[in-house]
C-alpha positions, 0 to 999 in steps of 0.5 A, spaced: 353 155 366 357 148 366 356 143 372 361 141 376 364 134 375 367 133 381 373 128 381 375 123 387 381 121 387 384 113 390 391 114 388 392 113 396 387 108 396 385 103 390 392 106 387 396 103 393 392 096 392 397 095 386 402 089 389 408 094 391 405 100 392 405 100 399 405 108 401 408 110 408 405 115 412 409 120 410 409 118 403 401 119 403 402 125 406 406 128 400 402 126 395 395 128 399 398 134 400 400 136 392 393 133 390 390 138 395 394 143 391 391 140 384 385 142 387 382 135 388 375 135 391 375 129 395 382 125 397 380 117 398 385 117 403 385 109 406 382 103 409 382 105 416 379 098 419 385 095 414 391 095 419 394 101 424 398 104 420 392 105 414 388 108 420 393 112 422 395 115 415 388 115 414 388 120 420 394 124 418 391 125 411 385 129 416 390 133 420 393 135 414 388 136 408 384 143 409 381 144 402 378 138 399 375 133 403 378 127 406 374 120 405 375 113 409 373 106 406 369 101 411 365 095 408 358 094 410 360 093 418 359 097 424 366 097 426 369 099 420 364 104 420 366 107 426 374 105 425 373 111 419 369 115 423 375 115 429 380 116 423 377 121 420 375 125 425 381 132 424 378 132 419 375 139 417 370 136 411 370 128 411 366 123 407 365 116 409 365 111 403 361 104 405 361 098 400 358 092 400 357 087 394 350 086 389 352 083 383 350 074 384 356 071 384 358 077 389 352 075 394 352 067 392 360 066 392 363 072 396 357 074 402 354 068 402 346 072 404 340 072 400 337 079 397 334 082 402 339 081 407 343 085 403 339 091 402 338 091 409 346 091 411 347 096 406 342 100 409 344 099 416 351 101 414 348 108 410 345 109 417 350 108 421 355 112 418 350 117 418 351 118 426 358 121 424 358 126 418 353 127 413 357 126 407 355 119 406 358 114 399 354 108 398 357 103 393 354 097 390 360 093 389 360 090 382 354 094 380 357 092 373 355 085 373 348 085 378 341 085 375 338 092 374 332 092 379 336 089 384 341 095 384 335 100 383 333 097 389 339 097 392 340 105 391 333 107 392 333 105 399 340 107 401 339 114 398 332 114 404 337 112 408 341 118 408 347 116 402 348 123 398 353 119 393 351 112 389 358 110 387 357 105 381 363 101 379 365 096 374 370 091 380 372 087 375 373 092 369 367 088 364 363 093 361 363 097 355 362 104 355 356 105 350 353 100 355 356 102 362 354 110 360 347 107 358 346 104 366 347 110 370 342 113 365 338 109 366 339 109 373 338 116 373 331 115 370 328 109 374 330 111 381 325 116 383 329 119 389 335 119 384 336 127 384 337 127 392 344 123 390 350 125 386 352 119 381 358 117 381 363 112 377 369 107 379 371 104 373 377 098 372 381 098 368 381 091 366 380 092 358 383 098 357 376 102 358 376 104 365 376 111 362 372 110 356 366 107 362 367 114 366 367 119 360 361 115 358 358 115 364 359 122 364 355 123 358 349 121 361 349 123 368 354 121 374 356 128 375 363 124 380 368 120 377 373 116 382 380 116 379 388 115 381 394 119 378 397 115 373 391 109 372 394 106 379 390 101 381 389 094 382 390 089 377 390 093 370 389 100 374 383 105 375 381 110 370 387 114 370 384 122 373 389 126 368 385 123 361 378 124 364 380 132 367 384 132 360 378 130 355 372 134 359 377 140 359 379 139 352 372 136 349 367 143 352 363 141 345 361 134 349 361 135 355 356 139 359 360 139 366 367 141 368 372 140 373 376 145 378 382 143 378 388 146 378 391 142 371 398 144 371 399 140 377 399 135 373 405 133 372 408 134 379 402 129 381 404 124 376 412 125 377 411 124 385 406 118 385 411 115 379 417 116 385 414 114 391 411 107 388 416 106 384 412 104 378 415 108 372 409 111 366 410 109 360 413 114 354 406 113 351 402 114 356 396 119 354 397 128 357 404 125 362 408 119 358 415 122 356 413 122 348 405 125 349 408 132 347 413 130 342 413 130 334 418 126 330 414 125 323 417 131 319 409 132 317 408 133 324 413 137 325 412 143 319 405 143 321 406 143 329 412 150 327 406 153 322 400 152 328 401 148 333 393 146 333 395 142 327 398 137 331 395 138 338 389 138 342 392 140 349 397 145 351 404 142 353 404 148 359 396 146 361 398 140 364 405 142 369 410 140 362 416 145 363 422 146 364 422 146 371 429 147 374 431 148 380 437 154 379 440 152 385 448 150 385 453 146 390 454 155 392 447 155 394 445 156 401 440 151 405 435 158 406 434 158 398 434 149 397 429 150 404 424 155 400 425 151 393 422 145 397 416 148 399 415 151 393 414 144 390 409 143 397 416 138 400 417 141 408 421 136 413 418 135 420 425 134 422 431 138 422 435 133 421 431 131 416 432 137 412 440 137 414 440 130 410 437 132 404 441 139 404 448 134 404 445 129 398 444 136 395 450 137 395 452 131 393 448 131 387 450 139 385 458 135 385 456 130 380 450 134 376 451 141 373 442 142 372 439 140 378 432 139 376 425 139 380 425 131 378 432 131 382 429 133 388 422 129 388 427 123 388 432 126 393 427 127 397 424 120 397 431 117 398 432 122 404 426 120 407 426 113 406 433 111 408 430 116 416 425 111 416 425 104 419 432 100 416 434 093 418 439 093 412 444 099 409 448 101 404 455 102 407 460 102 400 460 099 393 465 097 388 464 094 382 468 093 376 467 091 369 472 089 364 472 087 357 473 079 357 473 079 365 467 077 369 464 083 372 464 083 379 462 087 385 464 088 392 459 090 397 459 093 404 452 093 409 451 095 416 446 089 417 442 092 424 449 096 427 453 091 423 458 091 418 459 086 414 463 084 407 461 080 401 464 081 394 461 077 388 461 075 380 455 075 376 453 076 368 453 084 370 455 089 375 447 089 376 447 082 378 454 081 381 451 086 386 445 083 387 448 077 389 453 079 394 447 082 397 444 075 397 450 072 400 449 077 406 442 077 406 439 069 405 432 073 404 430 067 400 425 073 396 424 072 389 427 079 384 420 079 380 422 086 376 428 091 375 427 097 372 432 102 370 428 110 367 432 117 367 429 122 371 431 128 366 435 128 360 443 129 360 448 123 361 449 126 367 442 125 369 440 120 375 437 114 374 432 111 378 431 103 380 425 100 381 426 093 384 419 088 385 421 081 390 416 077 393 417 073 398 412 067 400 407 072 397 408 077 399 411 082 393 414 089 395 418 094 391 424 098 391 427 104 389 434 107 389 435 113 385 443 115 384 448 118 378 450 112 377 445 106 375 449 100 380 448 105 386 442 106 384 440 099 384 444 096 390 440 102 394 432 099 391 435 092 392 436 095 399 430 099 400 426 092 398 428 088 403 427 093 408 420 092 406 420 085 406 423 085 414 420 091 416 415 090 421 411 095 421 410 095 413 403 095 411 398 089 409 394 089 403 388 092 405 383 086 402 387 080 406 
């Protein structure tokens, strides 16, 4: 019998600390709800203490989530302790995760306490969380960079406390694997009440080894490894969660634990957090890039038609790649899109919302002749973000382009209830309609990024937008999604400032 490689998952978490990855309520609840379908041991679901709309989305999550269970971050401190305590208390299994610095530039820089006064933090916190569920996660922060017998210390006397998962992360992405998988080895060994806890690993992606340090840390012992989909994260990421299942699964020789998950729900994951944040996976991305089941060398080719073992490790249908269409058309009723919906793990609160999405559908079935399930994800966010709190909408666009002439762009906004016009020229019909929306607008924001990806195959196939601004620091993203790419792009120009202005938009947990 293998062991049991339990997986966690940050995506709503440590993923949405990446700049411009804010998640609403409702997003986090629609990738929550297809990572419980994925069979997710446990959902990191937020930061409870960051803001109000962290705690509550924290608590949405529980109410929700039945299967995996739900977990809530607090630093070492009574009260974001007892804040994910309250947040997660619907749930129907909950785990709360306490943290607190080891390493001595975090202690002497950052918390500014001696030793022992960092033991005795941590294992107060242990305890405390402990009054409230006990499924209770210990991280000494920057474990990667703290002295040995210190962090053995440390985890001895938080596991006494009560901790029944020691989390070990590399923060800042330092280590190397062979080095990182010797460290949980060695804690395993030295630690004498070791076996009353599972090892876990967070690993940093800052060298571009953050799966490497988690694989190897599973070689030798931690039995839990923290991850995102599609390595989202903070700085360069996390470990991305489909390159670990993917490489114990495929790796059995190796590896003498495996994961439960339901790994051809991969795809769907990685397509709907790709959709909701705005950050698009690179074709060469490992097990979900576009190209990481594609052969173009004609020895590869021949190889891969005589026996497709010759050139690949993995099957294409084991992690969700098909071609999944929706076989609907502009005939079909709003019975037969509704249960397509939920079949893909979507369901609309609203009526009005559903009715909404129902008319876009329609609306793309006229331009489209394929709708596919990608279509969907991206009509279905465009549908819930333009219910959600708007300042700034899209009304009408033209924009003309002419060999020899200035292409030029005329927009209409209803800017809170108002219409207004505006009509200007630029390199492109991009940059000319970005610019007549600044002359509305005045927002003063600074475009960081602008990004165009297809989101099925054809001509005819919808363009999806991504959009980064900053403004006085502080940065967002923007998504539009339409067949055509201007559209496409006024709309997550939009989307951005909406942000920018929103009130209720989310802080950066860590500020």
């Amino acid at each position: 019998m293998k062991d049991k490689l339990i997986i966690f998952d940050t995506t709503l978490r440590d993923g949405e600390q990446s700049p411009g990855a804010s998640m609403t309520k409702d997003e986090k609840l629609r990738i929550a709800k297809a990572l419980e379908k994925m069979r997710v041991d446990i959902i990191e679901a937020g930061f409870p203490i960051a803001s109000p709309g962290d705690f509550e989305a924290v608590k949405a999550v529980a109410e929700l989530v039945t299967e995996s269970t739900v977990c809530g971050l607090a630093r070492a401190l009574d009260k974001d302790i007892d804040r994910a305590a309250e947040a997660l208390k619907p749930a129907n299994s909950s785990r709360i995760h306490t943290f607190l610095a080891t390493s001595p530039i975090h202690m002497r820089e950052k918390l500014r306490m001696e030793p022992d006064q960092v033991v005795e933090q941590a294992v107060h916190a242990v305890k405390r969380a402990r009054n409230y569920t006990d499924n209770v996660e210990f991280s000494p922060e920057d474990a990667g960079r703290s002295e040995f017998e210190f962090l053995c210390r440390v985890i001895e006397a938080t596991i006494d406390a009560g901790a029944t998962t020691i989390n070990i992360p590399d923060t800042v992405g330092y280590n190397l694997p062979q080095f990182f998988g010797e460290l949980i080895g060695n804690l395993i060994e030295n630690i004498p009440n070791s076996d009353k806890a599972v090892f876990s690993v967070h690993c940093h992606n800052d060298l571009g080894l953050a799966v490497g340090n988690s694989l190897a840390a599973v070689i030798n012992g931690a039995r839990q490894v923290e991850c995102t989909i599609n390595g989202l994260g903070e700085r360069a990421g996390n470990a991305a969660l489909e390159e670990v299942v993917m490489t114990v699964r495929t790796r059995r020789d190796i590896f003498s634990c495996d994961t439960e998950l339901d790994t051809t729900q991969i795809m769907h994951c990685s397509r709907l957090v790709s959709t909701i944040t705005g950050f698009p996976v690179q074709p060469n991305k490992a097990i979900v890039g576009a190209n990481a089941f594609a052969h173009e060398s004609g020895i590869h080719q021949d190889g891969v038609l005589k026996s497709r073992e010759t050139y690949e490790i993995m099957r294409a249908e084991d992690v969700g790649w098909n071609a999944n269409r929706m076989v609907l058309g502009k005939h079909s009723g709003r019975n037969a899109f509704r249960s397509r919906l939920e079949e893909l793990g979507i369901k609309f609160e609203k009526e009005e919302d559903l009715n909404a999405a129902f008319a876009r559908f329609k609306d793309l079935a006229d331009k489209k002749h394929e709708i596919f399930d990608d279509d969907l994800q991206a009509l279905v966010s465009d549908t819930l973000q333009e219910g959600a709190d708007e300042w700034i909408k899209l009304v009408s666009i033209k924009a003309s382009i002419e060999t020899g002439e200035k292409p030029k762009a005329e927009i209409t906004l209803s800017i809170n209830g108002e219409e207004k016009r505006a009509c200007a020229e630029g390199g492109g019909p991009v940059d000319a309609t970005f610019k007549a929306i600044e002359s509305m607008i005045e927002s003063g924001c600074d475009l960081q990024l602008y990004s165009v990806n297809n989101i099925t195959t054809g001509t005819d196939s919808q363009g999806e937008v991504t959009v980064r601004i900053d403004k006085d620091g502080r940065i967002v993203n923007g998504l539009g999604a339409d067949t055509d790419i201007v559209t496409a792009s006024a709309k997550a120009y939009i989307s951005a400032l909406n942000k920018v202005f929103s009130e209720s938009e989310r802080a950066h947990p860590q500020v």
